[in-house]
C-alpha positions in Angstrom: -12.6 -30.3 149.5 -11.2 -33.7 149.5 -12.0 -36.1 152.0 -9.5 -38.5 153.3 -8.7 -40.7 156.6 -8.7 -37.6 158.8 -12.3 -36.5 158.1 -13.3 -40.2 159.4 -11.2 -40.3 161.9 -12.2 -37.3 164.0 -15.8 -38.5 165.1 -13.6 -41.7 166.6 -11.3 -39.9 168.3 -13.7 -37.9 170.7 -15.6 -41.0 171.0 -12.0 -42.6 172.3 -11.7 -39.9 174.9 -9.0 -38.2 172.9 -9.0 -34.5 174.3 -8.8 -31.8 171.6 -6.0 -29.9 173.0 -3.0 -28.7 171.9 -1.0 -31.2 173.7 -2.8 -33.8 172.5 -0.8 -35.9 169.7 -3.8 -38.1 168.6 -5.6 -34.6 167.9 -2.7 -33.3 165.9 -2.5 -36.3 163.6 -6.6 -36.4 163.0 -5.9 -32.8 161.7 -2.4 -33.8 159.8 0.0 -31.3 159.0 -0.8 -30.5 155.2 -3.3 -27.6 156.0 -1.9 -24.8 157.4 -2.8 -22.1 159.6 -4.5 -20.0 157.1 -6.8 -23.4 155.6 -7.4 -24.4 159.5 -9.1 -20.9 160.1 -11.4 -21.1 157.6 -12.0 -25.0 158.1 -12.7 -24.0 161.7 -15.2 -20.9 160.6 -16.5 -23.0 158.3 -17.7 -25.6 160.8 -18.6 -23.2 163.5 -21.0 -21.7 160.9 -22.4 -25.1 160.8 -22.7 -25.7 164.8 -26.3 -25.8 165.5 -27.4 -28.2 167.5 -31.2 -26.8 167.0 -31.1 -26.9 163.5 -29.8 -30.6 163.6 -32.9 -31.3 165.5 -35.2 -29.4 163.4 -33.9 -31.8 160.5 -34.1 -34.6 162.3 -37.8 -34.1 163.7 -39.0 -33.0 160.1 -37.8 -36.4 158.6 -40.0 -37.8 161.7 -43.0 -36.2 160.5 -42.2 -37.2 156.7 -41.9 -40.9 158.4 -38.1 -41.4 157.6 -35.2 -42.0 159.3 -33.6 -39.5 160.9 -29.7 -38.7 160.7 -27.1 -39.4 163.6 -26.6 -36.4 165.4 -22.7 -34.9 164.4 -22.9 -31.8 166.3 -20.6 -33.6 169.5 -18.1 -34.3 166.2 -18.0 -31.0 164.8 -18.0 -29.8 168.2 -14.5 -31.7 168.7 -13.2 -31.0 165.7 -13.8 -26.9 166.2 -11.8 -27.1 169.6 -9.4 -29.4 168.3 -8.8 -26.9 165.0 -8.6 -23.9 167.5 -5.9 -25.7 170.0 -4.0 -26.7 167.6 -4.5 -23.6 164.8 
């Protein structure tokens, strides 16, 4: 899958405030308008499957222990970008 502007845009956009909903036209032009319904649901299963905020920490305390530095959390971005997929799927 290609990445573009959108995929960086989305962590800034909850960061802003910007609410995820469907009425929300900063939302609907992080997502664009070239995927359509059918690419958004599996986009959003797709990240869902990927929502783990345990497992995040799990990484990060194992590169603790291995004395390196541990990733940013993303979970609060994937978490936007699932409910922002969903309002506006």
């Amino acid at each position: 899958m290609a990445i573009d502007n959108r995929d960086r845009r989305h962590p800034l956009a909850w960061r802003r405030g910007t609410s995820p909903r469907a009425e929300s036209a900063e939302a609907a032009g992080v997502l664009g308008t070239n995927a359509g319904a059918p690419r958004r649901t599996e986009v959003l299963e797709r990240v869902e499957a990927g929502l783990d905020a345990q497992a995040e920490r799990y990484w990060q305390l194992l590169a603790l222990i291995r004395g390196e530095q541990p990733r940013p959390t993303t979970t609060p971005d994937y978490r936007w970008l699932a409910q922002a997929l969903r309002a506006h799927g």
